[in-house]
SEGU-487835 format. One record per residue: residue number from 1; residue in three letters; x, y, z of N, C-alpha, C in turn. Coordinates in Angstrom, 1 decimal. Example, Ala and Ser with C-alpha at 12.3 -4.5 7.8 and 13.67 -1.06 7.14 Angstrom:
BAVO  kollo  voro    n.px    n.py    n.pz   ca.px   ca.py   ca.pz    c.px    c.py    c.pz
BAVO      1   ALA    13.2    -5.7     7.8    12.3    -4.5     7.8    13.2    -3.3     7.8
BAVO      2   SER    12.8    -2.2     7.1    13.7    -1.1     7.1    12.9     0.0     7.9
! end
This chain:
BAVO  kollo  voro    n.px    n.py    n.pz   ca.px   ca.py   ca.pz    c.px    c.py    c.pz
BAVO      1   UNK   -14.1   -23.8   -11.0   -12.9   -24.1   -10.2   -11.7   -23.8   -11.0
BAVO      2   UNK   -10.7   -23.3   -10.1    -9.7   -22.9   -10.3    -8.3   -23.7   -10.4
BAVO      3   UNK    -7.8   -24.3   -11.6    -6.2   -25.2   -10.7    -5.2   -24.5   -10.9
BAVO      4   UNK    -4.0   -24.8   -10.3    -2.4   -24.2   -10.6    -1.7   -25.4    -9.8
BAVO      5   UNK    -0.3   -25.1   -10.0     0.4   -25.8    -9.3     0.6   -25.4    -7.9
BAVO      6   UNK     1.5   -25.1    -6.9     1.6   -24.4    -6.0     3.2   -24.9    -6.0
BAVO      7   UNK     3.8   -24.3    -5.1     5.2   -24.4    -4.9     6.0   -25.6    -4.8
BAVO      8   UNK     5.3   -26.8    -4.2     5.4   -27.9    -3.8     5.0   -28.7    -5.3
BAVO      9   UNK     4.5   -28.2    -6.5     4.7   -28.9    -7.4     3.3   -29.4    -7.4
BAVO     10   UNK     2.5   -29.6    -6.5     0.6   -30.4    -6.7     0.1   -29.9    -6.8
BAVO     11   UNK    -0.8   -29.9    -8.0    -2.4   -29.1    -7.9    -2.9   -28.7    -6.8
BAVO     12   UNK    -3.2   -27.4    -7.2    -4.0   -26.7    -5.9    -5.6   -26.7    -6.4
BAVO     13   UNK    -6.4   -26.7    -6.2    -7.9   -26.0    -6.3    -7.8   -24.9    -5.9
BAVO     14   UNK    -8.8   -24.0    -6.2    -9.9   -23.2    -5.8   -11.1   -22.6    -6.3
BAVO     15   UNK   -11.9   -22.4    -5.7   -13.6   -22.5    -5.4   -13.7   -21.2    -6.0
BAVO     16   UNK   -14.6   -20.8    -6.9   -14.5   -18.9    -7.5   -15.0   -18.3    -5.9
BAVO     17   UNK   -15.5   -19.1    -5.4   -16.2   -18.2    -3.9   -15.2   -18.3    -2.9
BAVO     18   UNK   -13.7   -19.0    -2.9   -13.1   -18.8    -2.2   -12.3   -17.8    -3.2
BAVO     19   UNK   -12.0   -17.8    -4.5   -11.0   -16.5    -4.8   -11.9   -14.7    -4.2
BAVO     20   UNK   -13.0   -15.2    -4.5   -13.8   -13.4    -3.7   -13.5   -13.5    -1.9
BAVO     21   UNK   -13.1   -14.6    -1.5   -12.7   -13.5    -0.3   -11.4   -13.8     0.3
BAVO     22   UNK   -10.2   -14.0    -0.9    -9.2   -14.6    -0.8    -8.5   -13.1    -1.4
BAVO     23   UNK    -7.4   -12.4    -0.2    -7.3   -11.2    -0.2    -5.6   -11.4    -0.7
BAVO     24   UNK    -5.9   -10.4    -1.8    -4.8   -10.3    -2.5    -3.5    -9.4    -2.8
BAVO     25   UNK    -2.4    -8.9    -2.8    -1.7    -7.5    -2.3    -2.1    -6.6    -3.3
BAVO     26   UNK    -2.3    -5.5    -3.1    -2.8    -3.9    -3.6    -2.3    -3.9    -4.7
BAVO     27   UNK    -1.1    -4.9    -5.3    -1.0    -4.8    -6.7    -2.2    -5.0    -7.7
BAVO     28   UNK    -2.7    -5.9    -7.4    -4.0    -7.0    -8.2    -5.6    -6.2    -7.9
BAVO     29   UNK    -5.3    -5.7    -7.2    -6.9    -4.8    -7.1    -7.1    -3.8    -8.6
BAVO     30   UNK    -8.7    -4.0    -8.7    -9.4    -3.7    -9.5    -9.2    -2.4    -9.7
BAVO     31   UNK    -9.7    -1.5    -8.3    -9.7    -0.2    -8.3    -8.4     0.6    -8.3
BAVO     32   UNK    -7.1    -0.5    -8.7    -6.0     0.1    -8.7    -5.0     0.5    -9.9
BAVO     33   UNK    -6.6     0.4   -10.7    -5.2     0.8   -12.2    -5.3     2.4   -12.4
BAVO     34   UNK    -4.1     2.2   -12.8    -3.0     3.4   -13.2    -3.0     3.7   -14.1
BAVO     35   UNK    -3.2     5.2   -14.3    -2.8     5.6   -16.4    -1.6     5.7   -16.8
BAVO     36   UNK    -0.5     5.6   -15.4     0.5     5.4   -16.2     0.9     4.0   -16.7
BAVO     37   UNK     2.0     3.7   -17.8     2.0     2.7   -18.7     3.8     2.7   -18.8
BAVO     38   UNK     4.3     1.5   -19.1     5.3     1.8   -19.8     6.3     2.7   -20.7
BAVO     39   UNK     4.8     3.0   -21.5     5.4     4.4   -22.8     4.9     5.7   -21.8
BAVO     40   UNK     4.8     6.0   -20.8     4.3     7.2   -20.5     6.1     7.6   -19.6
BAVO     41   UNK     7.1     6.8   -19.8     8.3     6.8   -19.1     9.1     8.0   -20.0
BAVO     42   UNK     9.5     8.7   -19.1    10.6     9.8   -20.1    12.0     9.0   -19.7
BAVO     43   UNK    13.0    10.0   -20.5    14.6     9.6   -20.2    15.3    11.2   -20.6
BAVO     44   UNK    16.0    10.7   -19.8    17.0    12.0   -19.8    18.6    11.2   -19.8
BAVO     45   UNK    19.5    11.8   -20.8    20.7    11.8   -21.1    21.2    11.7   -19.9
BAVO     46   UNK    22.4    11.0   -19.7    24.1    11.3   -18.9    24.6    12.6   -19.1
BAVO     47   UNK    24.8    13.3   -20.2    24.8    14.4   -20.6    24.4    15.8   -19.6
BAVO     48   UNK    22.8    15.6   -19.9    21.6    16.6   -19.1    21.6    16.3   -18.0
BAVO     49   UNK    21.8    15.1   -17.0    21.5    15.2   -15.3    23.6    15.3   -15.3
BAVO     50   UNK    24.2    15.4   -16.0    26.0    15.7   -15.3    26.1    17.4   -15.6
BAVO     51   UNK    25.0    18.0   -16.3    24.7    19.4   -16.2    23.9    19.7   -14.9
BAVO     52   UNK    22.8    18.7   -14.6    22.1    19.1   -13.3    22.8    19.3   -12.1
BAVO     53   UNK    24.2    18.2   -11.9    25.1    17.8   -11.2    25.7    18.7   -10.7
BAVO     54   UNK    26.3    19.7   -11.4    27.6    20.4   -11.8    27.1    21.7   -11.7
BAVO     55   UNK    25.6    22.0   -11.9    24.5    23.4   -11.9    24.5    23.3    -9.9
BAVO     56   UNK    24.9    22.2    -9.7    23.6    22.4    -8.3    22.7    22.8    -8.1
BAVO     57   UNK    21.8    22.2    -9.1    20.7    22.4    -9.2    19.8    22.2    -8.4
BAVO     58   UNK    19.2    22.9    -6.9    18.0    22.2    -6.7    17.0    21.5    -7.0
BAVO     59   UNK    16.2    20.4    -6.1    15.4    20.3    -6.2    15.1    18.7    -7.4
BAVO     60   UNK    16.6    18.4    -7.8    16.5    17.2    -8.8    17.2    16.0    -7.4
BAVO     61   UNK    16.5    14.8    -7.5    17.0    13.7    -6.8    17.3    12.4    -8.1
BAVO     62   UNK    18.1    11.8    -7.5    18.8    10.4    -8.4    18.2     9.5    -7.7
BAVO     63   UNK    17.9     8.7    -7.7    17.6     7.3    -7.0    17.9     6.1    -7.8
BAVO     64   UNK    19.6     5.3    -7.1    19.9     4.5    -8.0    19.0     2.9    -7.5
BAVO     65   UNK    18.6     2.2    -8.3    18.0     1.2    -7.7    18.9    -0.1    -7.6
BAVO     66   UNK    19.7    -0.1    -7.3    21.1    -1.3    -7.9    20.7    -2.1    -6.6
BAVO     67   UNK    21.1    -3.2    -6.8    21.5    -4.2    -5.0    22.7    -4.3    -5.1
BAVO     68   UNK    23.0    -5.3    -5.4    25.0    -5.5    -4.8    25.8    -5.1    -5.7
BAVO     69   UNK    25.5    -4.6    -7.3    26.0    -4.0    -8.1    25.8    -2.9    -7.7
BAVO     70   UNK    26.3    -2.6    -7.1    25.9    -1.0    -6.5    27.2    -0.8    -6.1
BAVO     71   UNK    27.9    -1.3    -6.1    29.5    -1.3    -5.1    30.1    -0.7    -6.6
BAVO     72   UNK    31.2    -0.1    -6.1    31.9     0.1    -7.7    32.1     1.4    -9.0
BAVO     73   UNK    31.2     2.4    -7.8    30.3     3.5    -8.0    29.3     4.0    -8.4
BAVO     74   UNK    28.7     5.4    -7.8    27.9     5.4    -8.3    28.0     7.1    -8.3
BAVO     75   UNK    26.4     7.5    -8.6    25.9     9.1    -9.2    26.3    10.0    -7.9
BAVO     76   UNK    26.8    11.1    -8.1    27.5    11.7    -7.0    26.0    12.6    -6.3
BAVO     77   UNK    25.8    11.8    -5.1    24.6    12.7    -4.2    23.3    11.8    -4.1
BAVO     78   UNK    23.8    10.7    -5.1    22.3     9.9    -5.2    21.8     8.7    -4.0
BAVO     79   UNK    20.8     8.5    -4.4    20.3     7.7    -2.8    20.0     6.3    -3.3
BAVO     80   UNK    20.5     5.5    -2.8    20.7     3.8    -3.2    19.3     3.1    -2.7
BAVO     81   UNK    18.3     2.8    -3.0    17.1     2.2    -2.8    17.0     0.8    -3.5
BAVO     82   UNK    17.5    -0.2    -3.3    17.2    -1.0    -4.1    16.0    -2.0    -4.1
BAVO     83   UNK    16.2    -2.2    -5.5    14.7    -2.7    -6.2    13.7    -3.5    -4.9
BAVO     84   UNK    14.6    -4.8    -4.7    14.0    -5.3    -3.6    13.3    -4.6    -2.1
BAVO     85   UNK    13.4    -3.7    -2.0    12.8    -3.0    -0.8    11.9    -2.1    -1.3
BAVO     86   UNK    11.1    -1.5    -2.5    10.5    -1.2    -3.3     9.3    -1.4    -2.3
BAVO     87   UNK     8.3    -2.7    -2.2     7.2    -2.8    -2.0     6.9    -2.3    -0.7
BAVO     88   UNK     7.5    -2.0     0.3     7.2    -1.2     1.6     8.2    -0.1     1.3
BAVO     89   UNK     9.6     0.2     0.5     9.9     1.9     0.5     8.9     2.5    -0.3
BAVO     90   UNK     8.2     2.4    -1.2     7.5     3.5    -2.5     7.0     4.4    -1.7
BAVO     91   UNK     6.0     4.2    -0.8     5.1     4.9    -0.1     5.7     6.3     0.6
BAVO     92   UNK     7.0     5.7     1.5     8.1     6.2     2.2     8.5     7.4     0.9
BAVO     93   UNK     8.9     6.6     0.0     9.9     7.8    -0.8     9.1     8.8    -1.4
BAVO     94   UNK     7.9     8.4    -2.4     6.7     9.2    -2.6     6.7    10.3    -1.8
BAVO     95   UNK     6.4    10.2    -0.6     5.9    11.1     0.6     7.4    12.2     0.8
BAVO     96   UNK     9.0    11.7     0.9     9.8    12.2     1.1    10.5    13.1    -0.4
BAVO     97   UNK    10.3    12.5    -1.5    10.7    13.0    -2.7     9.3    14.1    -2.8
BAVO     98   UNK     8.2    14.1    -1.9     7.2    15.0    -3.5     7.7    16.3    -3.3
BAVO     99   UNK     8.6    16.9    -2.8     8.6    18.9    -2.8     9.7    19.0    -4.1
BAVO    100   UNK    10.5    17.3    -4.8    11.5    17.5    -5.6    10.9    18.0    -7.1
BAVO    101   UNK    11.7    18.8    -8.2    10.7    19.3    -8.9    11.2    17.9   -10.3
BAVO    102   UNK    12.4    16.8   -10.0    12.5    15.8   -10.5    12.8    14.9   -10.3
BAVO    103   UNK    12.4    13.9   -10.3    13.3    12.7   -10.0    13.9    11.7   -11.1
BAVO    104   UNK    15.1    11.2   -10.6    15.6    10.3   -11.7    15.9     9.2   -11.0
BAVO    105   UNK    15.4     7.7   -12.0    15.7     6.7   -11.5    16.8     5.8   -12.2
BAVO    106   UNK    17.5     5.1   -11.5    18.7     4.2   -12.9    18.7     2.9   -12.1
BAVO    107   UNK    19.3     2.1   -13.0    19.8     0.7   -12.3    21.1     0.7   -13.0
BAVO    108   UNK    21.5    -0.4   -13.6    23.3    -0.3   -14.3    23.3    -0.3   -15.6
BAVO    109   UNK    22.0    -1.0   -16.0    21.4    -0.2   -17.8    20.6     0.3   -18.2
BAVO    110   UNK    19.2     0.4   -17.1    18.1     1.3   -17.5    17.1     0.3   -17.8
BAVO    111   UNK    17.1    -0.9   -18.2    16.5    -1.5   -19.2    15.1    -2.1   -18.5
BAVO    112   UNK    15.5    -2.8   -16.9    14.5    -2.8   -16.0    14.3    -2.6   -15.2
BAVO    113   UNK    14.8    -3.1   -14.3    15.1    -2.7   -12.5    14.7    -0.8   -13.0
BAVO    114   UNK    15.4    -0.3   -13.1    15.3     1.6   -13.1    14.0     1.5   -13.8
BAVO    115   UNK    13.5     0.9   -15.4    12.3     2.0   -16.0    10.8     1.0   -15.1
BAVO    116   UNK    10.8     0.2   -14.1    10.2    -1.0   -13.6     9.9     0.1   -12.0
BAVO    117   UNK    11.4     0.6   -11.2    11.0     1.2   -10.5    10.3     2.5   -10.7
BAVO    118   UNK    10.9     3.6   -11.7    10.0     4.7   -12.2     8.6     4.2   -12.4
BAVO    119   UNK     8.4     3.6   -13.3     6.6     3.4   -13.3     6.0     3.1   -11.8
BAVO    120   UNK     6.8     2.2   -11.2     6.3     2.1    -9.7     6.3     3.4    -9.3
BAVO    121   UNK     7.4     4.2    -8.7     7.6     5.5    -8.5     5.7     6.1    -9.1
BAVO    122   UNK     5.7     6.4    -9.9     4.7     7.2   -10.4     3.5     6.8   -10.2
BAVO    123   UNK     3.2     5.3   -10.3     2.0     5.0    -9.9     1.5     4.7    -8.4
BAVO    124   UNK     2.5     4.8    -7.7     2.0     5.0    -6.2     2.1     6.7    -6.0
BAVO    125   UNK     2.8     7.6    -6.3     2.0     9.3    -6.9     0.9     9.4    -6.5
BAVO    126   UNK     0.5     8.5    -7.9    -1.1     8.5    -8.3    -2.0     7.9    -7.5
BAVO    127   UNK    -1.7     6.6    -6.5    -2.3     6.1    -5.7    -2.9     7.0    -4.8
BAVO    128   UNK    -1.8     8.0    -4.2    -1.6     8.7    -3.2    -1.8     9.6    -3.1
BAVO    129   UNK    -2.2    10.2    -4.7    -3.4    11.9    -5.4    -2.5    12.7    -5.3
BAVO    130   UNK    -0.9    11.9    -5.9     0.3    13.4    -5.8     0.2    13.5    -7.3
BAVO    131   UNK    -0.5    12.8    -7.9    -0.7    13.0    -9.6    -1.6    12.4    -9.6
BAVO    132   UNK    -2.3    13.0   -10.9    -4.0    12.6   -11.2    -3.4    12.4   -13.1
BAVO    133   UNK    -4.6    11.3   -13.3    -4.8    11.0   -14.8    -3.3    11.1   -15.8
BAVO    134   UNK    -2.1    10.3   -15.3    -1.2    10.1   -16.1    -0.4    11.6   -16.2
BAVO    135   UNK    -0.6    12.8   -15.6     0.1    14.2   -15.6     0.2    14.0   -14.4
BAVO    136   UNK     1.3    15.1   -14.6     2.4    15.3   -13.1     2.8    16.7   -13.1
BAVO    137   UNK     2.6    18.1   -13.2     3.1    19.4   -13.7     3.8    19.4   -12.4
BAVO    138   UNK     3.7    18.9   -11.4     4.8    19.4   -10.1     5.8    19.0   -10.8
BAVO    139   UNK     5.8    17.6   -10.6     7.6    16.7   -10.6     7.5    16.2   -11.8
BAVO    140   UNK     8.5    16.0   -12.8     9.1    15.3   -13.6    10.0    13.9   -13.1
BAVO    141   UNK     9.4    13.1   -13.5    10.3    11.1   -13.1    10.9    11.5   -15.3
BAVO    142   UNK    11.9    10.6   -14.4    12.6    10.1   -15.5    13.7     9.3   -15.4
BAVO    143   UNK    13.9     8.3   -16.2    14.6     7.3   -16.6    16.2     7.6   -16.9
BAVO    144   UNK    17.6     6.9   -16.7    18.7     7.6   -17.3    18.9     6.7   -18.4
BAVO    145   UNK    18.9     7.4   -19.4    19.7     6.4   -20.7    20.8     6.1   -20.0
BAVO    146   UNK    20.9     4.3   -20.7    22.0     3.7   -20.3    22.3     3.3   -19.0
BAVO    147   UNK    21.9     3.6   -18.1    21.8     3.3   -17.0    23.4     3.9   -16.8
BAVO    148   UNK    24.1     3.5   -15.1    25.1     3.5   -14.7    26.3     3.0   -15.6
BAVO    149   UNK    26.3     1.8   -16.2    26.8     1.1   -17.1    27.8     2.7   -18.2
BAVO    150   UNK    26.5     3.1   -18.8    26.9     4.3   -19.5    27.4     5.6   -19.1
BAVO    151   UNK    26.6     6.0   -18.3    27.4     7.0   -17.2    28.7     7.0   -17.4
BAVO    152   UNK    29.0     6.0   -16.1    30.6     5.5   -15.8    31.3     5.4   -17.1
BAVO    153   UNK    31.0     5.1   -18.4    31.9     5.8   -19.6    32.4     6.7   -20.0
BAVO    154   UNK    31.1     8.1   -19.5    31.6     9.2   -19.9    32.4    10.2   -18.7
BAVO    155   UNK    31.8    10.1   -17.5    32.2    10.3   -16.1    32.6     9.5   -15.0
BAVO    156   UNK    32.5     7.7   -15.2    33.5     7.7   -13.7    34.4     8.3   -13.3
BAVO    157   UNK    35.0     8.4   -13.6    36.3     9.3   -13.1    36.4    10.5   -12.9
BAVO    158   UNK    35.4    11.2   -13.2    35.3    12.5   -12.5    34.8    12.7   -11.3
BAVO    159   UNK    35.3    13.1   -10.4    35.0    13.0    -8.7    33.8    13.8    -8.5
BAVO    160   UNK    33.9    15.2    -9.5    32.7    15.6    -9.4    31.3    15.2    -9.5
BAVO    161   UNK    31.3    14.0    -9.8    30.2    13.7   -11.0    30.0    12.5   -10.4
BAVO    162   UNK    30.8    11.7    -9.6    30.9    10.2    -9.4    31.7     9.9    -8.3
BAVO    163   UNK    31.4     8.9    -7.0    31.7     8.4    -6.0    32.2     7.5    -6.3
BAVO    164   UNK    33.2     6.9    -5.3    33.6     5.9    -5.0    33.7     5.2    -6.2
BAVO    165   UNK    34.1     5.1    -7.3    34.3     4.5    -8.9    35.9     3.7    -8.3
BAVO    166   UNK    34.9     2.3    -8.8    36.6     1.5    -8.9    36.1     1.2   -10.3
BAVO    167   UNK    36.8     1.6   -11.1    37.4     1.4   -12.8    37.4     0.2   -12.6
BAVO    168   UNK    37.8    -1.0   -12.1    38.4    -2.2   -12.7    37.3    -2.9   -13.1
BAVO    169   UNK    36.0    -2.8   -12.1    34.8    -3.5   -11.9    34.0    -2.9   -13.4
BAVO    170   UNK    34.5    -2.2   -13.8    33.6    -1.4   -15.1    34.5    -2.3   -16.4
BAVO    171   UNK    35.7    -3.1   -16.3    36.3    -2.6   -17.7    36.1    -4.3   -17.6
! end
């Protein structure tokens, strides 16, 4: 037998023959592990994607993952997905990002929200057989050092590079 608390604060039971047909979300499945890992996450500089920026470079997408910190500016061309909508967008964006030859993800420092969505990013890929065994030779994911936070030091204020930037909210 099984105990925990439950929300309400009282012991809950369960029976091991109720946890086998007690259906659980696609996170928690057996047949669902992934080779990717936390250290399998790349990063790329403010530096190298304000070169991709400024190249017009096809074929690279931003995806900032911010929620209400998201006001204040952001990556010039990038698409606002926030973290919270994650468990019904990945599938969505997976499917719409795979012809990109990169993607990049950020939050305002990189540290979770952004390297939390990338591994998600990658391991629904893999769910979905757009990458096999931890390789990806189509697309490159990667992480921004620093997240937004850093960016906006070296470029908010360049229009090129960055939207809608209110300075005040940064200083």
């Amino acid at each position: 037998m099984l105990c925990w608390r439950a929300f309400s604060g009282q012991p809950r039971s369960l029976l091991l023959s109720q946890i086998a047909t007690t259906s659980f979300p696609r996170t928690f499945a057996a047949n669902n592990m992934s080779s990717y890992s936390i250290g399998s996450l790349k990063y790329i500089s403010r530096d190298q994607l304000a070169d991709h920026i400024r190249t017009k470079k096809p074929g690279v997408s931003v995806i900032d993952v911010r929620d209400s910190d998201y006001i204040g500016g952001h990556i010039m061309g990038c698409q606002n997905v926030p973290v919270h909508t994650h468990d019904f967008k990945m599938p969505e964006l997976a499917r719409t990002l795979a012809d990109q030859d990169a993607v990049i993800f950020h939050c305002s420092l990189s540290q979770q929200r952004g390297p939390k969505s990338a591994l998600n990013y990658l391991r629904e890929r893999e769910r979905m057989g757009m990458a096999k065994d931890g390789g990806d030779e189509k697309q490159k994911v990667y992480v921004l050092e620093g997240g937004f936070s850093k960016w906006q030091e070296a470029y908010g204020e360049d229009k090129e590079l960055t939207e809608a930037y209110v300075k005040d909210l940064w200083e």
